[in-house]
GUTORLUM-49931 format. One record per atom (N, C-alpha, C): x, y, z; chain. Coordinates in steps of 0.1 Angstrom, whole numbers, plus 5000, padded with zeros to 4 digits. Each point is the difference from the previous one (the first is absolute). Layout:
BEGIN
<<X, Y, Z>, 'A'>,
...
This chain:
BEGIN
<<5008, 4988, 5000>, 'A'>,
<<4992, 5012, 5000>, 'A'>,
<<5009, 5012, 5000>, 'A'>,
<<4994, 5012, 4998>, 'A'>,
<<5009, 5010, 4991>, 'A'>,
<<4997, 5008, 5014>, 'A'>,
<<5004, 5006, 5007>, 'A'>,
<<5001, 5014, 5008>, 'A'>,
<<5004, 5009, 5002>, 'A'>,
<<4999, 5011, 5006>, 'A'>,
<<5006, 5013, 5000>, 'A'>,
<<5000, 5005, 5017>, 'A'>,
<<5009, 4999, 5008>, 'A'>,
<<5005, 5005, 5011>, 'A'>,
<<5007, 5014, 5000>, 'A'>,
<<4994, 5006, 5006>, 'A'>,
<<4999, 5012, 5005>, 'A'>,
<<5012, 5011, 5011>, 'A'>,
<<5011, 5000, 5004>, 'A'>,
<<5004, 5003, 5011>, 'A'>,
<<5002, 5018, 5002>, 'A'>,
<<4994, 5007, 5011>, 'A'>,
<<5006, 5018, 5000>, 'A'>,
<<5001, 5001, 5014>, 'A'>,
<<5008, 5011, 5001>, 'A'>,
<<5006, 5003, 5012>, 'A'>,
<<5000, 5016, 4995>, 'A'>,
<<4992, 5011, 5006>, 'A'>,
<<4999, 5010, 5004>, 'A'>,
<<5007, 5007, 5012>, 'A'>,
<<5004, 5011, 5000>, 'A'>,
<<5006, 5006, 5012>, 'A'>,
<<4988, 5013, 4999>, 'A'>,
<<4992, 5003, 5004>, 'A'>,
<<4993, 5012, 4999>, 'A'>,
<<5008, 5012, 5006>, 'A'>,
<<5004, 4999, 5012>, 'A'>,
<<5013, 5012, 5004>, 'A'>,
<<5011, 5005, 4992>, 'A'>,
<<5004, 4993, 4987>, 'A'>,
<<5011, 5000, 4997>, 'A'>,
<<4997, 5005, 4982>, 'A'>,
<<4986, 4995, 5001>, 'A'>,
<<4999, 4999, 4988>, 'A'>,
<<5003, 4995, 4991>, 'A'>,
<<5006, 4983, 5002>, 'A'>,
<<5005, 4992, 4991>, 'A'>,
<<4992, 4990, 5001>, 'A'>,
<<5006, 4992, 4991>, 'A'>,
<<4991, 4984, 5000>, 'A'>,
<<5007, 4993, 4986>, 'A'>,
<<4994, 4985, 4997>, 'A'>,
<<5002, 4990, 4995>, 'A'>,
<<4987, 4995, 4992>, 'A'>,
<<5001, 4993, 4990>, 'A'>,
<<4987, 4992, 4999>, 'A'>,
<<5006, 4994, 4988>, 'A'>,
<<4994, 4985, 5001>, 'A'>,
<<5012, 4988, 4990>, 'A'>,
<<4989, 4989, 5002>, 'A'>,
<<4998, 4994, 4986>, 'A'>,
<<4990, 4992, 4997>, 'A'>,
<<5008, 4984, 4990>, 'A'>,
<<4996, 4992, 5007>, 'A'>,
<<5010, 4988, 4995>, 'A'>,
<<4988, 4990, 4993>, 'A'>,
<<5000, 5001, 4989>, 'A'>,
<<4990, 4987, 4993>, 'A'>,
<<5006, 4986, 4997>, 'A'>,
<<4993, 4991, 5001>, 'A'>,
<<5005, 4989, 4994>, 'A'>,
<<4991, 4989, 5002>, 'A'>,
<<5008, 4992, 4998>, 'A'>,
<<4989, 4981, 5007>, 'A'>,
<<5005, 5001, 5016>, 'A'>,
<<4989, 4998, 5002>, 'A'>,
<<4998, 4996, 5014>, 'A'>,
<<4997, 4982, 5003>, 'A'>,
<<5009, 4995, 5011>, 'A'>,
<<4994, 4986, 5003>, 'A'>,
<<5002, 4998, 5013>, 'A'>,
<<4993, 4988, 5009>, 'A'>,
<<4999, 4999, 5009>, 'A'>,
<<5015, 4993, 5003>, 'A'>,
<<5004, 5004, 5015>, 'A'>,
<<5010, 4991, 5006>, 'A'>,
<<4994, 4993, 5010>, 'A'>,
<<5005, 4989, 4990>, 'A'>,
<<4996, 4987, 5007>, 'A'>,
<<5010, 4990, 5009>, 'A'>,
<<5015, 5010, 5002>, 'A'>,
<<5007, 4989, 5009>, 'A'>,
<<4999, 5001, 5011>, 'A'>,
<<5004, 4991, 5012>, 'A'>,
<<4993, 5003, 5012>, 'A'>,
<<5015, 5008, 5004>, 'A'>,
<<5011, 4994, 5000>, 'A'>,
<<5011, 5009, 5006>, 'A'>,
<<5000, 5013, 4989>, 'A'>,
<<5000, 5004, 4990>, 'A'>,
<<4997, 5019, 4993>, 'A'>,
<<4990, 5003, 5012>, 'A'>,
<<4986, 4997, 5000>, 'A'>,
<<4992, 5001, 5001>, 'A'>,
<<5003, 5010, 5015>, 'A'>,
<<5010, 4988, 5012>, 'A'>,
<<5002, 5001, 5011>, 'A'>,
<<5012, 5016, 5005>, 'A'>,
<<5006, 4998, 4987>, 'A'>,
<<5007, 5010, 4994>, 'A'>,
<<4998, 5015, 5003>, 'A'>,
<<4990, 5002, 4995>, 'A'>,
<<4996, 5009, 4994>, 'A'>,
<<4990, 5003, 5015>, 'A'>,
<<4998, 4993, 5004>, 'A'>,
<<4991, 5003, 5016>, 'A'>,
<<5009, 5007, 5010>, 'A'>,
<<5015, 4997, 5000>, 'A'>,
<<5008, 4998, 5008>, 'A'>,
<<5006, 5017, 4994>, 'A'>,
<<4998, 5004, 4985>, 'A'>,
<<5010, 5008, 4994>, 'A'>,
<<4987, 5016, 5002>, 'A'>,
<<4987, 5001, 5000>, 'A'>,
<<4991, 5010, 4993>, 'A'>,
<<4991, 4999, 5016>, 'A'>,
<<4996, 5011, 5002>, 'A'>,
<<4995, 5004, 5011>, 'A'>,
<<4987, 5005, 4995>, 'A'>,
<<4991, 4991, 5007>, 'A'>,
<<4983, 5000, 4995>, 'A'>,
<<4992, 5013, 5004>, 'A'>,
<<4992, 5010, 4994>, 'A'>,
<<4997, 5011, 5001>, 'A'>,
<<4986, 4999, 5005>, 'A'>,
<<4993, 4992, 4997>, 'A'>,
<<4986, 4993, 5004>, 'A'>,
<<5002, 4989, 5011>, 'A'>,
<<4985, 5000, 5007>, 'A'>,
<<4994, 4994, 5009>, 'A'>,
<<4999, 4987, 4997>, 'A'>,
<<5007, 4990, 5005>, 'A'>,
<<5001, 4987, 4998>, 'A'>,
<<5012, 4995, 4992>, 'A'>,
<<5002, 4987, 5001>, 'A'>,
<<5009, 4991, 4992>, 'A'>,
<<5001, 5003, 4985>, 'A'>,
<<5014, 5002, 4992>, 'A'>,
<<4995, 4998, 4986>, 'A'>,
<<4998, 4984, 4995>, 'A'>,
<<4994, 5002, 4992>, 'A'>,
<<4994, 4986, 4994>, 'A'>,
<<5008, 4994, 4989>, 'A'>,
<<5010, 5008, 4991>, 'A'>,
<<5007, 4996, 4994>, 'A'>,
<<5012, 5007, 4996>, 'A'>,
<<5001, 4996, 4984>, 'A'>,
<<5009, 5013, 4992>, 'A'>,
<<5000, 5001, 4988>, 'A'>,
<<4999, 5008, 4992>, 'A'>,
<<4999, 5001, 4987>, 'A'>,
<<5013, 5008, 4993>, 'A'>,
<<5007, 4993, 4989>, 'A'>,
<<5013, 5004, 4993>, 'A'>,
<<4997, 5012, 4987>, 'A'>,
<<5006, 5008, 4999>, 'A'>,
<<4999, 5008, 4985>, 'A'>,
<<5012, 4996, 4995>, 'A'>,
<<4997, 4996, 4986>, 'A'>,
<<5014, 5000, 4998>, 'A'>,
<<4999, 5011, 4988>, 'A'>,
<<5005, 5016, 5001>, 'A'>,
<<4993, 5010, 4995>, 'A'>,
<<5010, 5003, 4983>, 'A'>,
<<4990, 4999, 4992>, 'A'>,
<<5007, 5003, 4987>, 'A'>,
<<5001, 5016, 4992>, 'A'>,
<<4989, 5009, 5008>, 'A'>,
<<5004, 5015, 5003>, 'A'>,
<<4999, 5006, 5010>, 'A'>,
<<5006, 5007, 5006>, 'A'>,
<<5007, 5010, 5009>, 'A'>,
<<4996, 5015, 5002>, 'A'>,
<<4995, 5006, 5001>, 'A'>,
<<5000, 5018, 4998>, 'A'>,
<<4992, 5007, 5015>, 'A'>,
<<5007, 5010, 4995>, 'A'>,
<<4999, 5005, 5012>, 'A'>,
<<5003, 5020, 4999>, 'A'>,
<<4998, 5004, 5011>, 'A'>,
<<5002, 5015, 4996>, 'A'>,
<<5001, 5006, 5015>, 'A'>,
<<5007, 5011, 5005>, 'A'>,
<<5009, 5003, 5007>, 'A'>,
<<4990, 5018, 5004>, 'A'>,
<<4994, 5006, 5010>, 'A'>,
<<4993, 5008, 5002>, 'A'>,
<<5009, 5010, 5007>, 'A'>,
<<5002, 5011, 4997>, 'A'>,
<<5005, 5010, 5008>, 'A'>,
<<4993, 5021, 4995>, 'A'>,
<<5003, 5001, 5014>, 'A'>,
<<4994, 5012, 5001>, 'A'>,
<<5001, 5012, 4990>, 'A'>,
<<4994, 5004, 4991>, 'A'>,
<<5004, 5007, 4987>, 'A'>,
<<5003, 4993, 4985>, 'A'>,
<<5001, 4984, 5001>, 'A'>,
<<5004, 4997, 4987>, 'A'>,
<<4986, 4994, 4993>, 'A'>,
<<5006, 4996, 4992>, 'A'>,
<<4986, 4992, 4993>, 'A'>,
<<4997, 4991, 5006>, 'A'>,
């Protein structure tokens, strides 16, 4: 399956920021040690256990760079 992931990071004080979008195939990880991996590596933002993990393996990249006065 084809997706598009999203990542931005604004400073509103500073008036900078980020925003970068990674498309590609997405597939489930299914090993139990990745799986355990990645529990041990990424710190859960939501309420409860994560349930899995899903891979991009992204074939475009782009992104654009925000600051106070430019384009």
């Amino acid at each position: 399956m084809v997706v598009a992931y999203e990542a931005d990071d604004i400073d509103p004080g500073e008036h900078l920021g980020r925003s970068v979008v990674a498309t590609g195939y997405a597939t489930a990880v299914t090993d139990p040690d990745e799986i355990d991996r990645y529990v041990r590596l990424l710190q859960c933002w939501t309420a409860g256990d994560a349930s899995g993990a899903i891979r991009i393996r992204p074939d475009l990249v782009t992104g654009f760079r925000l600051r106070e006065g430019g384009p």
